[in-house]
N, C-alpha and C positions, 0 to 999 in steps of 0.2 A: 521578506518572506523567503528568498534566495537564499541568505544565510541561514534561517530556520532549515530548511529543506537539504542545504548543505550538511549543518550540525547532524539532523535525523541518518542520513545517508549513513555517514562516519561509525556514528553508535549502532544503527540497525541495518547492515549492508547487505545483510542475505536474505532471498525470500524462502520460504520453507515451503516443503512440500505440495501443504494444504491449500496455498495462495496458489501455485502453480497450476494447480488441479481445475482451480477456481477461474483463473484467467483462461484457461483453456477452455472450458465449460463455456465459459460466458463469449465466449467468438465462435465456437459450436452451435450454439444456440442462437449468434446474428443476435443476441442481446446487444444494447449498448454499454461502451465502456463507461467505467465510474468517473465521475464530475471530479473526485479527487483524488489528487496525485500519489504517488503510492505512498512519499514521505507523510504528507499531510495525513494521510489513513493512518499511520504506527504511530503517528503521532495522538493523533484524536483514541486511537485504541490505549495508549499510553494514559493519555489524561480519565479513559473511563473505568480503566484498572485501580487509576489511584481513589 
């Protein structure tokens, strides 16, 4: 999965705005943080685009 997450990083290395907004949001609010890593996330958003 290291290498998965590595590859992801490489191809998708900047977060954008909206993501920033959202991590901020979510530690604002003492929400807990997400179970998956950020790679894994563009990843799974990746396969639901396709």
């Amino acid at each position: 999965m290291i290498k998965v997450n590595n590859y992801i990083d490489s191809v998708f290395h900047t977060q954008d705005d909206l993501l920033e907004k959202v991590l901020l949001s979510i530690k604002e609010n003492g929400m807990r943080a997400m179970s998956v890593s950020p790679s894994s996330g563009k990843f799974l958003t990746m396969l639901v685009s396709l």
